[in-house]
Kinemage of the C-alpha trace (Angstrom):
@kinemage 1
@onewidth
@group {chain A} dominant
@subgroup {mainchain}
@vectorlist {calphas} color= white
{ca unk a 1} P 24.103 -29.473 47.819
{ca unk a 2} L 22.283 -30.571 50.953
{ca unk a 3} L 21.029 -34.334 51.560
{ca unk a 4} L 17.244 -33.537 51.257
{ca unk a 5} L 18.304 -31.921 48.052
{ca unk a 6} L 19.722 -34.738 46.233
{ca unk a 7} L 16.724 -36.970 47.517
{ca unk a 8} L 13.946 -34.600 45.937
{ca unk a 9} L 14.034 -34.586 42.466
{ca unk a 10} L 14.436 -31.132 41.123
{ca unk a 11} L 11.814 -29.044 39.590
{ca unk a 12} L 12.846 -27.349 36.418
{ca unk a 13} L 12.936 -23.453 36.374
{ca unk a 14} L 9.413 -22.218 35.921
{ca unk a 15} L 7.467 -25.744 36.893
{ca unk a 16} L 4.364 -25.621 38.712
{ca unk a 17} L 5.668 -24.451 42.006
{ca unk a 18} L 7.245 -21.535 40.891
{ca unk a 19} L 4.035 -19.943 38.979
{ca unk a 20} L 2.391 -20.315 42.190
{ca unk a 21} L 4.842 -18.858 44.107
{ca unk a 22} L 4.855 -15.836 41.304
{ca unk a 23} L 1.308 -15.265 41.241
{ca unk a 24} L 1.011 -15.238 45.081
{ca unk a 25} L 3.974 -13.074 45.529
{ca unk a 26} L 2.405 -10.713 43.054
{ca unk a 27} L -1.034 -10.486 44.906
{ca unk a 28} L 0.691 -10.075 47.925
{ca unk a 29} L 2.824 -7.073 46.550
{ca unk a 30} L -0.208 -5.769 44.931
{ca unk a 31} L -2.543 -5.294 48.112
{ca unk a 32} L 0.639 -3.768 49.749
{ca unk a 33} L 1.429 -1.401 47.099
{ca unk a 34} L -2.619 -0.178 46.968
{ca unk a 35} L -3.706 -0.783 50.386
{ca unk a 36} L -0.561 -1.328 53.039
{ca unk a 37} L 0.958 -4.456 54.380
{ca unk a 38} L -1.869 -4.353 57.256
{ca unk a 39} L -4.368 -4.951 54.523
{ca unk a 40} L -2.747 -8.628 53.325
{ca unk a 41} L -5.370 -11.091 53.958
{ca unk a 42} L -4.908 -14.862 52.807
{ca unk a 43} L -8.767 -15.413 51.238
{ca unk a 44} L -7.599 -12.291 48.781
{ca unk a 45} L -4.443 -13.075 47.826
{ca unk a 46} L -6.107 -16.653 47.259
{ca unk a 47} L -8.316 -14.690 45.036
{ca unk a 48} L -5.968 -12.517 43.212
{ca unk a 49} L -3.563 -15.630 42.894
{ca unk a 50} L -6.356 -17.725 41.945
{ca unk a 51} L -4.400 -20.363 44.313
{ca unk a 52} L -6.826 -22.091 46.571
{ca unk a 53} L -5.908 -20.517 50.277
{ca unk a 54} L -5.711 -24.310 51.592
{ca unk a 55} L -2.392 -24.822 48.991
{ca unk a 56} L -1.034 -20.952 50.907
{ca unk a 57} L -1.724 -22.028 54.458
{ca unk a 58} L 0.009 -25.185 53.536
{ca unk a 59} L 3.185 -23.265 51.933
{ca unk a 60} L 3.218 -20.670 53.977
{ca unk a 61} L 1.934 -21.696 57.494
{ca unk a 62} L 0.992 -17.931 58.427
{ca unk a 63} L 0.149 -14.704 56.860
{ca unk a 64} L 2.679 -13.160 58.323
{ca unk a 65} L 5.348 -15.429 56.934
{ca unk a 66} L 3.408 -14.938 53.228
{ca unk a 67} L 4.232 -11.809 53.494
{ca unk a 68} L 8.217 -11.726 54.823
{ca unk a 69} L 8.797 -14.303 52.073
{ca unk a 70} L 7.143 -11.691 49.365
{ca unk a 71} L 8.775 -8.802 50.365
{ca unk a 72} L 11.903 -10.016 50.802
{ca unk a 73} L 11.608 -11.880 47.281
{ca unk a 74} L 10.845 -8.659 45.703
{ca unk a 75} L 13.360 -6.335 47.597
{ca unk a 76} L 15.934 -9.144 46.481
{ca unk a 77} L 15.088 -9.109 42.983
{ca unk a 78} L 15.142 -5.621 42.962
{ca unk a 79} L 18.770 -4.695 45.128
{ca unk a 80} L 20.894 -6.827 43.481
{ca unk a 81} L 24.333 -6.825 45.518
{ca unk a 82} L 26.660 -5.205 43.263
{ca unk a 83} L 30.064 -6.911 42.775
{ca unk a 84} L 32.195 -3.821 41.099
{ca unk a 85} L 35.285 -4.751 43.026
{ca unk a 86} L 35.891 -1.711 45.266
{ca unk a 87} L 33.891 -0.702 48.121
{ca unk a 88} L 32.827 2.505 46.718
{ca unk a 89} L 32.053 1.052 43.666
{ca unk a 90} L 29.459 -1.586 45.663
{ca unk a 91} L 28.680 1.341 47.700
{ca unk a 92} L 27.510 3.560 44.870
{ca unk a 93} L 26.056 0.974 42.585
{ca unk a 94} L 23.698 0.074 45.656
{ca unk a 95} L 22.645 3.308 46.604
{ca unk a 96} L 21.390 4.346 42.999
{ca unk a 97} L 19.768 0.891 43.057
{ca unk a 98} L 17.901 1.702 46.418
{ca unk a 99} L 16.826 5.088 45.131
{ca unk a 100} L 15.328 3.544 42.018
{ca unk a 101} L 13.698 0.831 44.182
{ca unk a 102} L 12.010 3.496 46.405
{ca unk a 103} L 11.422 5.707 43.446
{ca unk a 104} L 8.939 2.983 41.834
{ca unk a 105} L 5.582 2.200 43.071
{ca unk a 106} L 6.311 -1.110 44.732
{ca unk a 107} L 9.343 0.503 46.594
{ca unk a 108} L 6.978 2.842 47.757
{ca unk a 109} L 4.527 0.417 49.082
{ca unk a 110} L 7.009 -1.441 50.205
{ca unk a 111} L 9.006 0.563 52.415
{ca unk a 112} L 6.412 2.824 53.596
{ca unk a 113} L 4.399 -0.135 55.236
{ca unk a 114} L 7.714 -1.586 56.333
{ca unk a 115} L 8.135 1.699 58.263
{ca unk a 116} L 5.035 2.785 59.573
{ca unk a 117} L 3.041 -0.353 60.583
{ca unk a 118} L 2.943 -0.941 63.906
{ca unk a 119} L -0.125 -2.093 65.366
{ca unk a 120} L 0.217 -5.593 64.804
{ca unk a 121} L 3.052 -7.709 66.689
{ca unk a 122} L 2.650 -10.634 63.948
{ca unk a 123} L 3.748 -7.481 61.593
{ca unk a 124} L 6.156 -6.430 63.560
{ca unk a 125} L 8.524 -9.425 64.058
{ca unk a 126} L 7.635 -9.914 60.344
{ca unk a 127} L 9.283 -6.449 59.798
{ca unk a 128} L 12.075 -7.022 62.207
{ca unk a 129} L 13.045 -10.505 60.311
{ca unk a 130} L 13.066 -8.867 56.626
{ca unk a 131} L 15.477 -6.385 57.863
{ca unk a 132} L 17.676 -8.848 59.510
{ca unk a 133} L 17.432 -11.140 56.746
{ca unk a 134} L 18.573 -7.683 54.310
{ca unk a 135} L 21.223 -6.962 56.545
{ca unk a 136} L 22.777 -10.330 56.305
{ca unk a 137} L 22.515 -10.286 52.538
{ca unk a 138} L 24.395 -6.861 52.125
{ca unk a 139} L 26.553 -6.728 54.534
{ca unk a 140} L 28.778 -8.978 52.219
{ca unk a 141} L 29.941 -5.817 51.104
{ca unk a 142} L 31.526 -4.840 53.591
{ca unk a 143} L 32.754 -8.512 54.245
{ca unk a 144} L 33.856 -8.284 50.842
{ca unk a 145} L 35.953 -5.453 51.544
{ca unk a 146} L 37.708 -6.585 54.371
{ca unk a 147} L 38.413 -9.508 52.385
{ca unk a 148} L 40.375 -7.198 49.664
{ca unk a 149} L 41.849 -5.224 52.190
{ca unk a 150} L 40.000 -1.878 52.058
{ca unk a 151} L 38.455 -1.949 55.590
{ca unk a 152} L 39.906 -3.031 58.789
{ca unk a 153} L 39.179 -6.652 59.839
{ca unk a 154} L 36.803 -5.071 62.692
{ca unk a 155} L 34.890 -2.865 61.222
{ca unk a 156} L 31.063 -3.031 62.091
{ca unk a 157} L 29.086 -4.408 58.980
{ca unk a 158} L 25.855 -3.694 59.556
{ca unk a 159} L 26.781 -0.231 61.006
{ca unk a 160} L 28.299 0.482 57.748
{ca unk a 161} L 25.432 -0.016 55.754
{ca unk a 162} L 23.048 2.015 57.650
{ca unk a 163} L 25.843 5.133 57.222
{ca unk a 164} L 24.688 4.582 53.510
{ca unk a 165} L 20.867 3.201 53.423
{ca unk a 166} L 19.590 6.001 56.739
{ca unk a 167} L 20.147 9.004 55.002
{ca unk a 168} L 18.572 7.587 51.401
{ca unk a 169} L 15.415 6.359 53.447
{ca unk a 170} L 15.423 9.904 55.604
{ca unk a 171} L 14.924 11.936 52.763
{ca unk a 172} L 12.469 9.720 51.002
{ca unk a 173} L 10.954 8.892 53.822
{ca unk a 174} L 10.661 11.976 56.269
{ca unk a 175} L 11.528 15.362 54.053
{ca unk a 176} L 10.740 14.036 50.636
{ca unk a 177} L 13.937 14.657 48.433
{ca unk a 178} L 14.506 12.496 46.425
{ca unk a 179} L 18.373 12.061 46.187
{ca unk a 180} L 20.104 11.564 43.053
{ca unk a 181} L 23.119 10.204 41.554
{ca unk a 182} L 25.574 13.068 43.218
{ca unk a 183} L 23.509 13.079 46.245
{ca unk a 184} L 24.874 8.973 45.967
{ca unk a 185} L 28.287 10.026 45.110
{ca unk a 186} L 28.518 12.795 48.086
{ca unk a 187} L 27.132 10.374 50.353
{ca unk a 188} L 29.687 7.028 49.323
{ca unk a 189} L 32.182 9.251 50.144
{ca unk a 190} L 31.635 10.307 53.319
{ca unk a 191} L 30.260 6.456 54.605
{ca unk a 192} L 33.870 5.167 53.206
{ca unk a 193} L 35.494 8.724 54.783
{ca unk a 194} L 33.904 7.003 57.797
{ca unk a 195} L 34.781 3.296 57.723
{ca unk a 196} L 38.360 4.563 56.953
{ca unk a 197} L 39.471 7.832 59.110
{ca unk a 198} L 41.853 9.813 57.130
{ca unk a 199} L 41.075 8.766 53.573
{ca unk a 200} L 39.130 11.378 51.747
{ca unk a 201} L 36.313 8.489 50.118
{ca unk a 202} L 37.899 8.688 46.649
{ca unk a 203} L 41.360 7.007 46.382
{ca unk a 204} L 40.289 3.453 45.125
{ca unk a 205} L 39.323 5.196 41.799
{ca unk a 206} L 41.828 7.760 41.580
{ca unk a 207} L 40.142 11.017 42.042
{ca unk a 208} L 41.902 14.007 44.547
C-alpha cells in the first residue's frame, strides 16, 4: 500500500464516492449505448447522474477522461481475466466472455463507438488509451503463460491477443456472425497453434 494511501483514511465499500462514481458511470454508458460516445456531454450526464457537473469537472478534469474511466470500468467488470491455469483454458474462457460482452447492448454501444468515432481527436486519444490500458490488463495471459512454461520467454504479448480478440471483433463488427462457443474453440486453437509452431492447440488438455 502506497504512502498517500495509508495517510487518507479509507472509504468503506459503497460510501459516498462510490455511488457517485456508479451513477455517473451509468449515465455515461447509457448515452453511449443510445446515442454514441460522440454524444457524451457533461451537463447530461450531470443530469442523468443527478451529480452537480461542478463535483464531475472536479473528478474528472475532462469529458474525455469521464468517458475512458467509464468504459474501461465497464469493459473491466465485464472481461474478467480468466485464471484456468492453461493458456487455452484463459484463451477460451476470454473469448466466450468477449462474445457475450459484444452480444449485450452495452457491448454493442461500446465497441461500435470505440471503432467508428473518429472525428474528434479528444476521442481519439481517449480511444487509443482504453485500448492500451486493455492490452496491459490481458496480456497477463500470456505473461502468465510464459511464467508456467507454455510459451517461449519472447513471445509478443499483445500480438497474441489480437490473434484471438481480431477475428471475434471482425465478424461482429464487419460481416455480422456472431461466433459461438466452437467458433471460440476453433479459433484458441489455432492462436496457441500460432504462439507455439508445431503443437496442434490441444495438448495441455489432452485431446489428439
Amino acid at each position: 500500500m502506497s504512502e498517500v494511501e495509508n495517510a487518507v483514511p479509507q472509504r468503506r465499500p459503497g460510501g459516498r464516492a462510490a455511488r457517485v462514481r456508479e451513477a455517473v458511470h451509468r449515465a455515461v454508458l447509457d448515452i453511449v449505448a443510445e446515442h454514441g460516445v460522440d454524444k457524451v456531454g457533461i451537463p447530461e450526464v450531470s443530469r442523468r447522474a443527478g451529480v452537480r457537473d461542478s463535483s464531475i469537472y472536479r473528478r474528472w478534469g475532462t469529458r474525455e477522461n469521464l468517458i475512458l474511466d467509464a468504459l474501461l470500468a465497464a469493459s473491466e467488470r465485464a472481461l474478467p481475466l480468466p485464471d484456468t491455469g492453461t493458456l487455452r483454458g484463459d484463451l477460451t474462457a476470454f473469448g466466450a466472455a468477449l462474445i457475450d460482452l459484444l452480444d449485450s447492448p452495452l457491448g454493442h454501444g461500446l465497441f461500435r463507438a470505440l471503432a467508428f468515432v473518429t472525428d474528434s481527436e479528444e476521442i481519439t486519444e481517449a480511444r487509443k488509451a482504453f485500448w492500451t490500458t486493455r492490452y496491459r490488463l490481458t496480456t497477463r495471459m500470456i505473461s502468465d503463460a510464459i511464467e508456467r512454461g507454455e510459451l517461449p520467454p519472447d513471445t509478443d504479448a499483445r500480438i497474441a491477443i489480437e490473434l484471438l480478440i481480431a477475428p471475434i471483433h471482425f465478424r461482429n463488427l464487419l460481416t455480422g456472425d456472431r461466433p459461438d462457443a466452437e467458433f471460440v474453440d476453433h479459433l484458441v486453437t489455432h492462436v496457441v497453434r500460432a504462439l507455439r509452431p508445431g503443437d496442434d492447440g490441444r495438448a495441455e488438455d489432452g485431446r489428439a
